[in-house]
N, C-alpha and C positions, 0 to 999 in steps of 0.2 A: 423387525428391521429388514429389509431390503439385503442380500445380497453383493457380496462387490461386485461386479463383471460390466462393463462397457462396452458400446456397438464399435467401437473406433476400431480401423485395423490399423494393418503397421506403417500402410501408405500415408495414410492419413494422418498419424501421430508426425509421421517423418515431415510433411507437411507443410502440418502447422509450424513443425520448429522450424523449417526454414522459410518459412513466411517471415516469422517475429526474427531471426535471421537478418532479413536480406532488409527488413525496414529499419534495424539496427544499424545496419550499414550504412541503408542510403540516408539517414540522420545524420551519421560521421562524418561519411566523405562527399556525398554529394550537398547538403542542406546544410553546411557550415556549423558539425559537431566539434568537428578537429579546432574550429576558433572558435577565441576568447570574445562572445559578446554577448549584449543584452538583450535578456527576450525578451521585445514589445508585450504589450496587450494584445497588440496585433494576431502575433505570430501565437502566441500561447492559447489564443482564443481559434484559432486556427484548426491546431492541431487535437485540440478538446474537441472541436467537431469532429477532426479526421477520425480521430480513436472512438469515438461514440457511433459513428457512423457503421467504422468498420466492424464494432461489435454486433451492431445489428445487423447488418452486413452477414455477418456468420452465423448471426441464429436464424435466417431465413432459410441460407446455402445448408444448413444441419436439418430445417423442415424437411427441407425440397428433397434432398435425400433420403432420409427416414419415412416420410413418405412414400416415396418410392420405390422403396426397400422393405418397412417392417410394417406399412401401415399407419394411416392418419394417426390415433391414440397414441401412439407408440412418439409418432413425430409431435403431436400437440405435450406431451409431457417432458420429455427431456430438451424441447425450447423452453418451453417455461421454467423447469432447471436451470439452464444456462445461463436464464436472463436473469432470475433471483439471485441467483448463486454472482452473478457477474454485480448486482447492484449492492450485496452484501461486500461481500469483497472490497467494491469502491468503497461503498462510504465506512467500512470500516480503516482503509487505509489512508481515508481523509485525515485522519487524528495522526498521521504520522506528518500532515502539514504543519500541524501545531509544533512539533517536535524539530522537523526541518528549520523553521523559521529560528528558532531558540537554538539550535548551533550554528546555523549560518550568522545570526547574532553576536553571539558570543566569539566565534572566533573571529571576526569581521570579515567574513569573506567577500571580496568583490563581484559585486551583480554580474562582471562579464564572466567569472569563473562558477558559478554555483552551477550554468547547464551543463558544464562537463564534471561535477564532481556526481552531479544525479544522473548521467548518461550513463559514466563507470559502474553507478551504486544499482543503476538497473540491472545491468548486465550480472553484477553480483547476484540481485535477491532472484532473478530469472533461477538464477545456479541453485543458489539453494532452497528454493520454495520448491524447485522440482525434486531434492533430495527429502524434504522435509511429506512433499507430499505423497510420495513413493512409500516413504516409511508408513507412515500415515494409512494408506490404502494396504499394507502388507499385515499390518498389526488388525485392523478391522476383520480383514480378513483369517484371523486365527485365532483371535479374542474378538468374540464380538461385544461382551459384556464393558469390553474398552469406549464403547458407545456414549456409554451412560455415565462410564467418570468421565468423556469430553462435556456431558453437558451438566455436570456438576461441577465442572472447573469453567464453564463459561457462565452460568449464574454465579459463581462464587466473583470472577473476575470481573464480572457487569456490578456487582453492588459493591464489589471495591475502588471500582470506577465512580461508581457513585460518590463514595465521598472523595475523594479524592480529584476531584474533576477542576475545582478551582486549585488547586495547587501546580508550581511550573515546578517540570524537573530539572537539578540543582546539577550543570552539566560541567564543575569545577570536580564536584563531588564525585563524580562517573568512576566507577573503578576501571573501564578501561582506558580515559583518558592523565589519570594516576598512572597508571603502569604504562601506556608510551612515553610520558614526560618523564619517568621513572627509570627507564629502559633505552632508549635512545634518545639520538640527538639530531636535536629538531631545530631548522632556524626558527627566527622572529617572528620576521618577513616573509611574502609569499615574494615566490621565484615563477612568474608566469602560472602557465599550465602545469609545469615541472611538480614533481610529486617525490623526486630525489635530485640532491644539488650534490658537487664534489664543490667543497671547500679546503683550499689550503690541503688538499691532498686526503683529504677524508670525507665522507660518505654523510652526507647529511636528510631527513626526511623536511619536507616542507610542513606548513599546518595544512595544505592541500591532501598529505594523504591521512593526516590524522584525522581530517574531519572525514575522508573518505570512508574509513575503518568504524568511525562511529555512528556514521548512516549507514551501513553493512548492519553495523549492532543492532541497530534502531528498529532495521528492515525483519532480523530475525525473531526481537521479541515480540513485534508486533503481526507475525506472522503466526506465532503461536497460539495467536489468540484469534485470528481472523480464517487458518486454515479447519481447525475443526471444527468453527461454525456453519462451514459451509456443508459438511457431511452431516449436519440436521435437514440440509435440503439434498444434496445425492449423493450415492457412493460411489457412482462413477466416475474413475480415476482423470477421465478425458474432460468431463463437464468442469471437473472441480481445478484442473489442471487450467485449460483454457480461460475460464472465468476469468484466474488471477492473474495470469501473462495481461488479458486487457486488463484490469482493473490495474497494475501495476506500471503498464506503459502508460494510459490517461492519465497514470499522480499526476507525474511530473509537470505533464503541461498542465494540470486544472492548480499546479501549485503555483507555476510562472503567472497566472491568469489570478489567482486573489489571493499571494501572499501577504501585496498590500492590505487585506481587509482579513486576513486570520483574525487576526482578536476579537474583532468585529463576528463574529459566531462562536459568541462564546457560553451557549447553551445547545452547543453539537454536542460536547463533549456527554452532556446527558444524553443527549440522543443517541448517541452510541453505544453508550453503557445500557440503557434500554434494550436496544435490538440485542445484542447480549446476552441479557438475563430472559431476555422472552426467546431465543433460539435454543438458549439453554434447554429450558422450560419446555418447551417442545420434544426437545431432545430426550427428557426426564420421559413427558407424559406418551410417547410412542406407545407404547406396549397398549394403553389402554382409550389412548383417544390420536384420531389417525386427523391431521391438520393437512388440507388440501395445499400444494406447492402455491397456487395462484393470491389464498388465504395468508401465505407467507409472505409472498412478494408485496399483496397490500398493506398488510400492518407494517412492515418494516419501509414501505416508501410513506407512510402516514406519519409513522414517528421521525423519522429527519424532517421532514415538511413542516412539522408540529415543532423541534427543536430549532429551525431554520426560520422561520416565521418569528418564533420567540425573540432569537436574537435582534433582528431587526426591528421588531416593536418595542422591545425592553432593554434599551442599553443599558450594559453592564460594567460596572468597574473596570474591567479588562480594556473594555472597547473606550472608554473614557481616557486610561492611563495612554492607549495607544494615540488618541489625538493628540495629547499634550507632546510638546518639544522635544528628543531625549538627546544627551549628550553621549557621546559614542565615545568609547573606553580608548578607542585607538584611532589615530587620523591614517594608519599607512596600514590598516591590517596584520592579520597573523596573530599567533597567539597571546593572549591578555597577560 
């Protein structure tokens, strides 16, 4: 196994963060974050190029430098890192559209408020995927043997994904949406963008920050599963860091862009639990069979392809229930 240590200095780490920063902002304030409206196809289709763009965008500016710097080999490997590491990351936080869609569902949220409840919930998982992966790169770093149980917990999690893959999770049941309904007081109704209301002289939460808190949740167990796949392709703290900022500002917009048709890919969920148990796998067989980065990035873009393909030729019960009529639990939103 590889080493932690990364080429990044402090300039560059500083950087980045105020790159993903200042684009945060101009989301906000300049691009109409601060209001309540609905993202076109247009506009979500838009921004899925911008973020795609600018990912490659940055693994060319990471060649050009390392080249310059450490030498060709040196820059042909930790792009190819970046770009794996970036495409793993995405499509494993694809499966958190699945999840998005079924609480914005359920609590009826309105199409003009779900871009700002995922702009908050970015800024959130930003916060703690840099905690998570800090930790992450600290512990590799002093147990290296900690390797081996990530990729024995990512094959254990891929084949529990497996069965598990047709089943929706039961978001009445959530223990932590039990303990806010438990614990505070919460209106009906949604109150704008407002995320706390004073009624009648007391302090009330909207369903606006409950669902906020539970796409927070959502964010960190699914990170748990997506941040140590990545240290099967690098241990540098910069590559595996980077990857997920893009891979986590693209959700959003590639979720505005086919939340309509989530059901409708309803053999990713395989597809993911795949990449999974074979990064695990990988993970396991280090010591005695060395898997080239390039060999990663193509079996893992073959099996979504493979999974992605499927759905659209084999519709599935999912994709069937989703064409039919539904009747919506609530005409005014808020919680059921």
């Amino acid at each position: 196994m590889n080493q932690v240590e990364t080429f990044a200095t402090l300039p560059m780490w500083a950087g980045f963060v105020a790159f993903v920063l200042a684009v945060l902002a101009l989301d906000l304030y300049a691009l109409g974050g601060r209001r309540a409206h609905r993202v076109s196809s247009r506009e979500a289709l838009g921004w899925v190029f911008a973020w795609g763009a600018l990912a490659t965008l940055f693994g060319i500016l990471m060649w050009w430098f390392l080249d310059a710097n450490l030498g060709r080999a040196v820059a042909h490997q930790k792009v190819l890192e970046f770009y794996t590491g970036y495409l793993i990351e995405l499509s494993l936080s694809v499966d958190n559209m699945f999840v998005f869609s079924l609480i914005f569902g359920y609590f009826a949220v309105p199409l003009e408020l779900q871009r700002r409840v995922l702009l908050y919930g970015v800024l959130g998982a930003i916060v703690m995927r840099v905690g998570m992966i800090l930790a992450g790169v600290w512990l590799l770093s002093k147990f290296v043997w900690l390797f081996y149980v990530f990729g024995v917990f990512l094959v254990f999690t891929g084949i529990r994904m497996l069965f598990t893959a047709g089943r929706q999770p039961d978001i009445a049941r959530n223990p932590l949406v039990r303990f806010l309904r438990s614990t505070m007081r919460i209106t009906k109704d949604y109150h704008g963008q407002s995320f706390f209301v004073r009624i009648g002289g007391l302090r009330y939460a909207t369903p606006m920050f409950v669902v906020l808190l539970v796409i927070e949740a959502t964010d960190v167990v699914f990170a748990v599963d997506s941040i140590p796949a990545i240290f099967a392709v690098t241990t540098d703290p910069f590559i595996v860091f980077t990857s997920n900022i893009f891979a986590i500002m693209g959700l959003r917009a590639l979720y505005f862009l086919l939340a309509g048709m989530v059901a409708r890919f309803h053999y990713l969920k395989y597809g993911l639990a795949s990449v999974l148990v074979v990064i695990g796998g990988k993970m396991l067989a280090a010591p005695w069979v060395h898997v080239p980065v390039h060999w990663s990035l193509g079996v893992v873009g073959l099996i979504l392809l493979a999974s992605v393909g499927a759905s659209w030729v084999l519709p599935g019960r999912a994709a069937e229930n989703a064409a039919r009529p539904k009747v919506k639990k609530s005409q005014t939103g808020g919680l059921p």
